[in-house]
N, C-alpha and C positions, 0 to 999 in steps of 0.2 A: 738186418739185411747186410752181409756183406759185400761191399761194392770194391773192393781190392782188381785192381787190373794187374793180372799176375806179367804181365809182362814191362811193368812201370815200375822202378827204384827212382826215389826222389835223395838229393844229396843236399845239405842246405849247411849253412855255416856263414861266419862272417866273413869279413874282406881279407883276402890274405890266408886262409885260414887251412889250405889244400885240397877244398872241394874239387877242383879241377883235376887236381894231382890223383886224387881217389875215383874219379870217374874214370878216368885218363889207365890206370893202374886195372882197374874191374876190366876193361876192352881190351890189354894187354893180353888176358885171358883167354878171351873170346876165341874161338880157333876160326872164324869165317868174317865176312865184311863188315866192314865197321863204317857208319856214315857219323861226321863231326857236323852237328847244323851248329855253324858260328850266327849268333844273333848279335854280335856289336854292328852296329853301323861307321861307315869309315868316312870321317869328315876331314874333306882337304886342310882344313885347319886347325888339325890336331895331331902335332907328331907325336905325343905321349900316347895316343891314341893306337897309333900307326904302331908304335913298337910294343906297344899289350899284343896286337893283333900277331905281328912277326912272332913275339916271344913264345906265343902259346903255339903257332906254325910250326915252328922250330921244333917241340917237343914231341909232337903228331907224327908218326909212321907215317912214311910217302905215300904207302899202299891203301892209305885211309881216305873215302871220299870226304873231302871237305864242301860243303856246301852254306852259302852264307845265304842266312833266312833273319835277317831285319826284321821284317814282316811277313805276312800272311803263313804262318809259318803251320797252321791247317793244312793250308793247301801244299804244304813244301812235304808233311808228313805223309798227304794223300797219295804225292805224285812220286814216293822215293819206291827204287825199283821192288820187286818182290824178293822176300830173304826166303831161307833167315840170314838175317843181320841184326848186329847191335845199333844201335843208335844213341851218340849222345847229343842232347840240349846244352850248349854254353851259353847261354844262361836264361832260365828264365829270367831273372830281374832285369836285364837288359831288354828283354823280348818288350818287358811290361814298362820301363823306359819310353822306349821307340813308338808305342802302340799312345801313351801318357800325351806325349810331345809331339805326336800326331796332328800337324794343324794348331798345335795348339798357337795364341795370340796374348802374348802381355798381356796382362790386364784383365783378360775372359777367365773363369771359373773353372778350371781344372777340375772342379768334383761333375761339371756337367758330361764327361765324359766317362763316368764309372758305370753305367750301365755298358756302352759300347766295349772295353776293357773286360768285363767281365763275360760279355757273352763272347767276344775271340777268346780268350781264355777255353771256355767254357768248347766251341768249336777245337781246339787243339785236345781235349781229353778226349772227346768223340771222333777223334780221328786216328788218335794214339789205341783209344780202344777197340775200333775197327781193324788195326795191323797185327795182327795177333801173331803174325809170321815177324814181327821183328822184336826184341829185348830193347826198350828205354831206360835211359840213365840220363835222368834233367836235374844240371844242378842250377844252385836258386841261391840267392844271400838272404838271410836270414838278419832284419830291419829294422826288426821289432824291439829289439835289446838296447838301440841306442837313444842319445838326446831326442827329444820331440823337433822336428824341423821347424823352422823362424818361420817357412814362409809356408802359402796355402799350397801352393804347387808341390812341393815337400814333403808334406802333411799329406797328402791325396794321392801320392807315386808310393810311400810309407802304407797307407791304407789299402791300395789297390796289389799293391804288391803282396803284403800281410794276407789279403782275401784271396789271391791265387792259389799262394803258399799251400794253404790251409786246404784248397781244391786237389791240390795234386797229392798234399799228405794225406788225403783222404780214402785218393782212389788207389793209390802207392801199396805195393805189397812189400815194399821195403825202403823205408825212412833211416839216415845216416845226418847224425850232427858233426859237423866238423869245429874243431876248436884245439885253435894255437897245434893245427898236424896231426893233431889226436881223434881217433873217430870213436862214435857210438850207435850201435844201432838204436832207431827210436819206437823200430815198428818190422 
């Protein structure tokens, strides 16, 4: 059974790697509205933070809705106007960050929140799939290539992350590896 959501491209690569650049690049294209859901969160205590966020602003057509979706970002998918429009995701691994570090508490078990993580997860494809009037481009770092994390928290952001991945590559009617600027299709 094919479950492809023809209206999903998944972009995944490491850090650094131009997935942005390639999503960013594909909307260029697009001759109609383009919605950016930014998922970093903005912590007053983070200027390095603060200029990822300016940096990648900076690069974005003014005419492009920008909309920062930290969270619930189902519901951000549900409530975006009727297209056609494209849409991109910056980034799943952030989304699945923010959703990780939700609450979370020194010391508490981090893998206790992998059912909750997977079913939002799981609510944003059923939502992406319901839009059929819009084009998705979610791009994602790809986690799995490097050192095993020292700590549990690490190891379980690495894992939950790995398990989205693998959701969206599934339903994806088109998969792009990015590496060192260079792309491939995967799918």
């Amino acid at each position: 059974m094919n479950n492809d959501k023809k209206n999903l491209t998944l972009i995944t690569g490491g850090a650094r790697s131009g997935k942005s650049e390639l999503a960013e690049e594909m909307a260029f294209d697009w001759k109609g509205k383009v919605h950016y859901l930014a998922t970093m969160a903005r912590w007053l205590d983070d200027p390095e933070g603060a200029k990822r966020i300016e940096k990648h602003r900076r690069r974005r057509p003014k005419d492009w809705d920008t909309i920062e979706a930290p969270q619930s970002l189902d519901r951000v998918v549900a409530e975006l106007p009727a297209g056609p429009g494209l849409v991109i995701v910056d980034c799943l691994s952030l989304y699945v960050s923010n959703l990780t570090l939700n609450g979370y508490q020194e010391g508490s078990d981090p893998y206790d929140k992998e059912d909750e993580v997977a079913g939002l997860i799981h609510s944003v494809l059923i939502e992406i799939a319901k839009r059929t009037d819009l084009k998705f481009i979610v791009v994602t770092n790809e986690v799995g290539c490097s050192i095993v994390p020292e700590n549990r928290l690490g190891r379980a952001y690495r894992d939950f992350l790995g398990s989205a991945n693998q959701h969206f590559a599934q339903q994806a009617v088109a998969v792009w590896l990015m590496v060192s600027g260079l792309k491939m299709r995967l799918k």
